[in-house]
VOPA-19649 format. One record per residue (C-alpha): residue number from 1; x, y, z. Coordinates in nm, 2 decimals, always signed. Last residue first. Example, Ala and Ser with C-alpha at 12.3 -4.5 7.8 and 13.67 -1.06 7.14 Angstrom:
2
{num = 2; px = +1.37; py = -0.11; pz = +0.71}
{num = 1; px = +1.23; py = -0.45; pz = +0.78}
//
This chain:
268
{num = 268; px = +9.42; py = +13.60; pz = +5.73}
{num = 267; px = +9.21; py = +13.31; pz = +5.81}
{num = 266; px = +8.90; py = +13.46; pz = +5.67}
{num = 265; px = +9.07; py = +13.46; pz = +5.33}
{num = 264; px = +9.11; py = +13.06; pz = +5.33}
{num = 263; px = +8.74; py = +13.01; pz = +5.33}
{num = 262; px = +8.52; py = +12.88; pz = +5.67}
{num = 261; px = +8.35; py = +12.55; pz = +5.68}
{num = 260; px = +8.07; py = +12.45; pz = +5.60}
{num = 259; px = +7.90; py = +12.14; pz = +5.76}
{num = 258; px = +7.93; py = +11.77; pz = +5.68}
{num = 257; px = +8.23; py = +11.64; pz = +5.66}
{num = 256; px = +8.22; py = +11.24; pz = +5.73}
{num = 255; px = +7.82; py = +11.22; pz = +5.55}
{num = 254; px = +7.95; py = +11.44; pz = +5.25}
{num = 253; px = +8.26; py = +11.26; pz = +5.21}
{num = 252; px = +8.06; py = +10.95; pz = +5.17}
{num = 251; px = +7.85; py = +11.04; pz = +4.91}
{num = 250; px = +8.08; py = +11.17; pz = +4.69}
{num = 249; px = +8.32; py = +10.84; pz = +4.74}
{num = 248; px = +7.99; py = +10.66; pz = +4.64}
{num = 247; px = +7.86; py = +10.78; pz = +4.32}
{num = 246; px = +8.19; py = +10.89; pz = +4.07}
{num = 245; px = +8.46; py = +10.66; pz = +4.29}
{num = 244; px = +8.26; py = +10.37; pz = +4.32}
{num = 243; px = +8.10; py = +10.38; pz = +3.94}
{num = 242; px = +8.49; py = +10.43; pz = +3.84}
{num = 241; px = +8.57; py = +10.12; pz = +4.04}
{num = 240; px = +8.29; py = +9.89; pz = +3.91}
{num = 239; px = +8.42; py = +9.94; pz = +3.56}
{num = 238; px = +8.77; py = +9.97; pz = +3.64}
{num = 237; px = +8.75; py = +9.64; pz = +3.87}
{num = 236; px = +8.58; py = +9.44; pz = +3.62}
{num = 235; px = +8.80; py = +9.56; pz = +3.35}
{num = 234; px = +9.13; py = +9.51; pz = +3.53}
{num = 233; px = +9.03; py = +9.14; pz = +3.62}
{num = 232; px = +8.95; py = +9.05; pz = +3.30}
{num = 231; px = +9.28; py = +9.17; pz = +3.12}
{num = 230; px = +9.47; py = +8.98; pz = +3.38}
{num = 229; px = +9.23; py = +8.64; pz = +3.34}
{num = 228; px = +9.33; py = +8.70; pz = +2.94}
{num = 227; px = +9.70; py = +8.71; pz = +3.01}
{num = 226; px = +9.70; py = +8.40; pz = +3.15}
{num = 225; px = +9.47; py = +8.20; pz = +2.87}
{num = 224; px = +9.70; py = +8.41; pz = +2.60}
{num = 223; px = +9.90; py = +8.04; pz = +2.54}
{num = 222; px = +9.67; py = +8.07; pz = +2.15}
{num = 221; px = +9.53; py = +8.34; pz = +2.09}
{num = 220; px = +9.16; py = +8.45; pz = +2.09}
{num = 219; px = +9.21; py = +8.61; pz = +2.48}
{num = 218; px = +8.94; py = +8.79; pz = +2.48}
{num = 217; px = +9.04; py = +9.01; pz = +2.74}
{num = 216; px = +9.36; py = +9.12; pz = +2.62}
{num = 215; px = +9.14; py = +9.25; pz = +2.27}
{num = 214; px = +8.92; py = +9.45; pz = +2.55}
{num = 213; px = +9.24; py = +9.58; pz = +2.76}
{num = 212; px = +9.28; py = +9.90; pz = +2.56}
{num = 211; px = +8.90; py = +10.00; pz = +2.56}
{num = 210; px = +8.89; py = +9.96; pz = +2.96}
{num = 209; px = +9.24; py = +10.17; pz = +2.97}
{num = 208; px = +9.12; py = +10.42; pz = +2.73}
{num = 207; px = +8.77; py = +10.48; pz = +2.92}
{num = 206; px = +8.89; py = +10.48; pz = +3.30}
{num = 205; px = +9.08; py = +10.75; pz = +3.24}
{num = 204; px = +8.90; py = +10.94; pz = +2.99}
{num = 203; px = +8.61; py = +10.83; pz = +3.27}
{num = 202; px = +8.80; py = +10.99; pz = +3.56}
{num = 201; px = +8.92; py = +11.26; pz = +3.35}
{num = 200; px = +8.53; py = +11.38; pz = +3.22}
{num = 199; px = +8.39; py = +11.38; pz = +3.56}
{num = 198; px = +8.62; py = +11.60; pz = +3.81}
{num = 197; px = +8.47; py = +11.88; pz = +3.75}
{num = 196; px = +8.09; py = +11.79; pz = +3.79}
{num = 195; px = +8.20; py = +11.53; pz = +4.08}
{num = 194; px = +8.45; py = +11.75; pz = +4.25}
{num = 193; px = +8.16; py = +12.04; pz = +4.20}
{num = 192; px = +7.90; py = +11.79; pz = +4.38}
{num = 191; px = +8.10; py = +11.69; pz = +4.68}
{num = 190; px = +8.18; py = +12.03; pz = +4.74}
{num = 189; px = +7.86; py = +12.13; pz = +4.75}
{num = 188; px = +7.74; py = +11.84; pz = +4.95}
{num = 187; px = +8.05; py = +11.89; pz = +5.21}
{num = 186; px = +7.91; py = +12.26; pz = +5.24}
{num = 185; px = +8.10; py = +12.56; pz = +5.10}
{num = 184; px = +8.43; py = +12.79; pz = +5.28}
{num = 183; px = +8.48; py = +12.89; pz = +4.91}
{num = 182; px = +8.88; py = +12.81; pz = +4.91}
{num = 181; px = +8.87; py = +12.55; pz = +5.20}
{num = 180; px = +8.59; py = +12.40; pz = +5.05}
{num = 179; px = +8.73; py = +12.38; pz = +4.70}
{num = 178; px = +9.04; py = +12.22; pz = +4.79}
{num = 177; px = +8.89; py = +11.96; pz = +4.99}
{num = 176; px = +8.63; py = +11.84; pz = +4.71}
{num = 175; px = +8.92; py = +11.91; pz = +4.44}
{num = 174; px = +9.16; py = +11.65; pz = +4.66}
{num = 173; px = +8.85; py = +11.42; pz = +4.73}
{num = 172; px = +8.80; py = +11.37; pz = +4.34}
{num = 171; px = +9.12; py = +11.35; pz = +4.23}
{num = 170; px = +9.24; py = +11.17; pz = +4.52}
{num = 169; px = +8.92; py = +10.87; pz = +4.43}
{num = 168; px = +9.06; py = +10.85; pz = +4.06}
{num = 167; px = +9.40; py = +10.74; pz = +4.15}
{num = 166; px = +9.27; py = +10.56; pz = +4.44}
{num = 165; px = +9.02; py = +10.36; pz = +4.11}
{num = 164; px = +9.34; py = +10.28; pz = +3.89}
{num = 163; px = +9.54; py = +10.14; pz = +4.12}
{num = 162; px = +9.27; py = +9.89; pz = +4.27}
{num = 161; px = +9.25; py = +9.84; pz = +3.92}
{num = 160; px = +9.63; py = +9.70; pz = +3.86}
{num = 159; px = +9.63; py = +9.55; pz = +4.23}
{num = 158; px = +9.35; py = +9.35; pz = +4.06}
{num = 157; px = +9.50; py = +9.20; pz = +3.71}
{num = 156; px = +9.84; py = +9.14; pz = +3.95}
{num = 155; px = +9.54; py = +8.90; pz = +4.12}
{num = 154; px = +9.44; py = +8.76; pz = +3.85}
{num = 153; px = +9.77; py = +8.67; pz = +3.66}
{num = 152; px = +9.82; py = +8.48; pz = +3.98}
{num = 151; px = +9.48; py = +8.26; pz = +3.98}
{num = 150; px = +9.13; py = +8.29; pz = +4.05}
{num = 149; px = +8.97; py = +8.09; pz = +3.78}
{num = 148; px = +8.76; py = +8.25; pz = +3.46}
{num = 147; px = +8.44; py = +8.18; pz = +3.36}
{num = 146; px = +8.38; py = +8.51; pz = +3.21}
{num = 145; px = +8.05; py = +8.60; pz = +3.43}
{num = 144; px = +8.26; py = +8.50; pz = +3.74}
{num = 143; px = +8.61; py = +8.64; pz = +3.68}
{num = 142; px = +8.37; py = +8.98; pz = +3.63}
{num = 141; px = +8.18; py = +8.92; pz = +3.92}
{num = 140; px = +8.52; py = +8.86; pz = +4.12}
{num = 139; px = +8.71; py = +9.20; pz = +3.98}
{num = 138; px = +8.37; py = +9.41; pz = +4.02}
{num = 137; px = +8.34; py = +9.34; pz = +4.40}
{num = 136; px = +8.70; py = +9.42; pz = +4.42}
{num = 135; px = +8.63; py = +9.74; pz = +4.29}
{num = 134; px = +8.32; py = +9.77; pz = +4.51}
{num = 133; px = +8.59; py = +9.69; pz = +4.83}
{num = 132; px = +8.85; py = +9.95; pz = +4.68}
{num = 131; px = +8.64; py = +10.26; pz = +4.66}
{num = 130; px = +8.63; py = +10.32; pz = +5.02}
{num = 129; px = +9.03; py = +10.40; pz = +5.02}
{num = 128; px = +8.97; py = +10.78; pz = +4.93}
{num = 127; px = +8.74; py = +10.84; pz = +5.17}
{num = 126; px = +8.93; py = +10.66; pz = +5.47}
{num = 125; px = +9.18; py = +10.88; pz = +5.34}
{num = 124; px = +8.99; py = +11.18; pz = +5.39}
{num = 123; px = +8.89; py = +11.02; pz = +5.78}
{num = 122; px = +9.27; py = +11.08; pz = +5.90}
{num = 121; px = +9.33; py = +11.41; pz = +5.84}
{num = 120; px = +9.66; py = +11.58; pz = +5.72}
{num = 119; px = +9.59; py = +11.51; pz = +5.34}
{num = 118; px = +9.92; py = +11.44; pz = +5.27}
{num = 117; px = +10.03; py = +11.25; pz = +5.62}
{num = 116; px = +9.70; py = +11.04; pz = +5.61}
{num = 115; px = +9.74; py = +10.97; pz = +5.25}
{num = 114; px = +10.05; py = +10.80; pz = +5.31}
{num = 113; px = +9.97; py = +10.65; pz = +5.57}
{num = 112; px = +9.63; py = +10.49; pz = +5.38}
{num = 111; px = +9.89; py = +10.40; pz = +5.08}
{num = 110; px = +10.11; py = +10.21; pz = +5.34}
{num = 109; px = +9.82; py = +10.01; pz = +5.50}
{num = 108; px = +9.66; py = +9.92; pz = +5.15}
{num = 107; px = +10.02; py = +9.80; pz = +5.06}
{num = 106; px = +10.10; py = +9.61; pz = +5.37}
{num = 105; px = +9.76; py = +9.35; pz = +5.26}
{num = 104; px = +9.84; py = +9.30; pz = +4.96}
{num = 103; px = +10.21; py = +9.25; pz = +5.03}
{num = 102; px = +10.03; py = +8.96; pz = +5.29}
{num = 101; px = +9.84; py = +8.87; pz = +5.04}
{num = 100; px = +10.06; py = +8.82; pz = +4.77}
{num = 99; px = +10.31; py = +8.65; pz = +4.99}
{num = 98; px = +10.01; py = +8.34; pz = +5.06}
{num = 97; px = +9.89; py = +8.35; pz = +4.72}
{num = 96; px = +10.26; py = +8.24; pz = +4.61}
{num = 95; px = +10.28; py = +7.98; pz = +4.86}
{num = 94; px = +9.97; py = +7.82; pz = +4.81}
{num = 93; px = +10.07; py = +7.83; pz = +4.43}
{num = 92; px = +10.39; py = +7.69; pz = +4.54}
{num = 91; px = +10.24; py = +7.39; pz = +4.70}
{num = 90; px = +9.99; py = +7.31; pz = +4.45}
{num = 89; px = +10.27; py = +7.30; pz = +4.17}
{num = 88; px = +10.48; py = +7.03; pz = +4.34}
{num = 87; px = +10.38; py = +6.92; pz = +4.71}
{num = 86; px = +10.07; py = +6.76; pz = +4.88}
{num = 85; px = +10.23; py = +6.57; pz = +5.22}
{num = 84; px = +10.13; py = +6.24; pz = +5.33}
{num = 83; px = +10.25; py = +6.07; pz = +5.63}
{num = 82; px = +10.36; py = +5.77; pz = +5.82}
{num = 81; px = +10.52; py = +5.84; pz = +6.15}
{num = 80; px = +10.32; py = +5.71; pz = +6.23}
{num = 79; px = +10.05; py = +5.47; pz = +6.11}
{num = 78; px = +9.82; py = +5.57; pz = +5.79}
{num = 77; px = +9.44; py = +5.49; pz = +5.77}
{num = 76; px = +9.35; py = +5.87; pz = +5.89}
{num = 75; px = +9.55; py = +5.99; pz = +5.60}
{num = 74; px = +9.41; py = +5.85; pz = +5.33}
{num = 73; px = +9.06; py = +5.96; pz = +5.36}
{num = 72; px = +9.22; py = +6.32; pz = +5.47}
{num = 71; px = +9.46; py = +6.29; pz = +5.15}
{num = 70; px = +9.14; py = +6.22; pz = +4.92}
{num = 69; px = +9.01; py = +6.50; pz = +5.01}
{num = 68; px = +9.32; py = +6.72; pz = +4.95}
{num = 67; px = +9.35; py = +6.59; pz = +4.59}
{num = 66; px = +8.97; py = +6.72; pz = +4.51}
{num = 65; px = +9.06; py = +7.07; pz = +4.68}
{num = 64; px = +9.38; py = +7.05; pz = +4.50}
{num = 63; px = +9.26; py = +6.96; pz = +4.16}
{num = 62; px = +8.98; py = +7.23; pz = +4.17}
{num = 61; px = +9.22; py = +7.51; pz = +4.29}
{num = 60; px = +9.47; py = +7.33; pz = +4.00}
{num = 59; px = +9.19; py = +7.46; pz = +3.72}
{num = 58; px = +9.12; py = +7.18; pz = +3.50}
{num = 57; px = +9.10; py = +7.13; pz = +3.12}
{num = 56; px = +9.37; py = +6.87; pz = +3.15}
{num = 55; px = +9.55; py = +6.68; pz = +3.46}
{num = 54; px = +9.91; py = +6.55; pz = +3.54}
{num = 53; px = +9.96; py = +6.31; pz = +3.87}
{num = 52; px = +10.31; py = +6.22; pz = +4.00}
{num = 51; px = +10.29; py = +5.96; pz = +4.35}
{num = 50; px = +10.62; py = +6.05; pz = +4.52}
{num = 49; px = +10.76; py = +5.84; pz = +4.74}
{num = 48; px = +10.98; py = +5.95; pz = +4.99}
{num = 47; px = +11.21; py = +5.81; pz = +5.30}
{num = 46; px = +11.32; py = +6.06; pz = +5.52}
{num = 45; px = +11.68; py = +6.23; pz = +5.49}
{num = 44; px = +11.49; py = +6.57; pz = +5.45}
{num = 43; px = +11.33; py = +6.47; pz = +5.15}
{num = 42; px = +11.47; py = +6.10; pz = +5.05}
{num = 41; px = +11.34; py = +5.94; pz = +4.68}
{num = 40; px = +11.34; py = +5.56; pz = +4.70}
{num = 39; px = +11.40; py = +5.42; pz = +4.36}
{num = 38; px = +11.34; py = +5.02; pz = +4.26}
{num = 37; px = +11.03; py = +5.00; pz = +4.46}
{num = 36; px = +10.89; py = +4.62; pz = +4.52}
{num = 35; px = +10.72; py = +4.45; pz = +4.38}
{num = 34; px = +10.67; py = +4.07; pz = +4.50}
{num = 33; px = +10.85; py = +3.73; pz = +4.41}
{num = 32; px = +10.94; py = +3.47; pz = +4.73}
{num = 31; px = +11.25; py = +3.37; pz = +4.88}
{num = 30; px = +11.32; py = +3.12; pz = +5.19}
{num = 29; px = +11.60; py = +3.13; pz = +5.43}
{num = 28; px = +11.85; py = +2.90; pz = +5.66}
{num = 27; px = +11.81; py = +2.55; pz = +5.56}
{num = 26; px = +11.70; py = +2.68; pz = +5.17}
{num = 25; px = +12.03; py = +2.80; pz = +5.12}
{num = 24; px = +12.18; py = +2.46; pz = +5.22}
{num = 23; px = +12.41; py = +2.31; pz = +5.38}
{num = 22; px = +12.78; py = +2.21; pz = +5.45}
{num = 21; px = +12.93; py = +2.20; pz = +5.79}
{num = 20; px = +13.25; py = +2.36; pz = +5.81}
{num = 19; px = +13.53; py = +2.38; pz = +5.68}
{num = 18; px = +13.78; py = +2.61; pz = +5.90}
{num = 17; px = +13.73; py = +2.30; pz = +6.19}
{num = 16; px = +13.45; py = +2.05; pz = +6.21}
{num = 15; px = +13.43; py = +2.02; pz = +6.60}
{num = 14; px = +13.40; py = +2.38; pz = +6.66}
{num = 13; px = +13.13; py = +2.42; pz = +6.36}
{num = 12; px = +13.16; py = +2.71; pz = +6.10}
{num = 11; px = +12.88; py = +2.73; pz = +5.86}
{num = 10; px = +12.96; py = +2.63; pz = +5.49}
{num = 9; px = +12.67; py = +2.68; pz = +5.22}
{num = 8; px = +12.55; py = +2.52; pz = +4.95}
{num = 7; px = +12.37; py = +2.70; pz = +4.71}
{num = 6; px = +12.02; py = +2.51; pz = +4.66}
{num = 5; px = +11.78; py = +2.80; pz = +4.68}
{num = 4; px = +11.96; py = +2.96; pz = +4.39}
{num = 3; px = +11.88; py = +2.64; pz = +4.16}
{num = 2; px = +11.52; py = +2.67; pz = +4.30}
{num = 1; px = +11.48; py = +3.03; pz = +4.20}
//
């Protein structure tokens, strides 16, 4: 560094001509040794660097909620238009939960339209779609007991149930209809005869898919951690599902159509 400090230099004088006057480096500038960054990354034609972090035998919710702490500490110390932004894997998981909701969310709407124009009624539906918070009740415990983190595979594993138990809720409030309009009985009579009737599909049903998941579930080997949190969610949302649709749908048509109502041969 001392050799480079003592390069001569020429700087142009009026009274010396094209020569010059001859000094030093060190006249005109000092040097000194720190880091520095060799690569700087631009998003968006702004300046970046990216601070890379791996972790093991952690769930990225965890990492992220510990991650965006740290940020908010950070954060506050930092001039603008200084910033720090959480990106990689965290921010497409974010992303991906986001979309699932929302379809989530347009697909309950869609089915309950649907079921408003087949059943011609608008509180049958409302029926039909009162299995699906218990189910969902079911898909968390069972992520709970089993240890198992919220994730994508998850979530497919609980559209999957919530599947299952409308299936089994329109056969049940379909017969219950059916039948009153045919005998002209009560909502409880009806309610019970669906349920009588209607009993031994909804568990075959609910039976072979449970007992088809169970090996899934256990997840014994080895990369079957995903498919494992499907298997888990299906089964806690079958199970609590089927109780739903055999114990409470019945109970709840009864209380929204209570009454008898007049058979199909009086209307000829």
């Amino acid at each position: 560094m001392t050799s480079l400090m003592n390069t001569p230099l020429a700087v142009r004088d009026a009274d010396h001509g094209d020569a010059g006057i001859p000094i030093l480096l060190s006249s005109v500038a000092s040097m000194e040794r720190k880091p520095e960054q060799t690569v700087v990354s631009h998003v968006n034609t702004q300046p970046t660097y990216d601070v890379l972090a791996s972790v093991q035998n952690s769930d990225l919710g965890s990492v992220r909620n510990a991650i965006e702490q740290i940020v908010e500490q950070e954060q506050a110390g930092l001039q603008a238009p200084d910033k720090i932004r959480i990106r990689g894997q965290i921010e497409s998981m974010e992303s991906a939960f986001f979309h699932l909701e929302i379809g989530l969310g347009i697909a309950l709407v869609a089915v309950y339209l649907l079921l408003v124009l087949n059943y011609q009624t608008w509180g049958d539906p409302f029926v039909v779609l009162a299995a699906l918070p218990l189910a969902f009740c079911g898909i968390v415990m069972s992520l709970f007991i089993t240890g198992t983190t919220f994730s994508i595979p998850a979530l497919f594993g609980a559209i999957m149930s919530v599947g299952v138990a409308s299936a089994n809720s329109i056969l049940l409030v379909t017969f219950a209809k059916e039948h009153r309009e045919a005998t002209g009985c009560t909502a409880i009579e009806a309610a019970l005869m669906a349920g009588q009737t209607r009993l031994r599909p909804v568990l075959m049903t609910a039976a072979a898919m449970f007992l088809g998941l169970i090996p899934m579930a256990i997840g014994s080997g080895e990369g079957s951690e995903q498919n494992a949190a499907l298997a888990r969610a299906v089964l806690g949302g079958i199970a609590m599902g089927t109780c739903s649709t055999l114990i409470f749908v019945p109970f709840l048509y009864t209380l929204l159509r209570r009454g008898a109502v007049k058979p199909l041969e009086d209307y000829a």
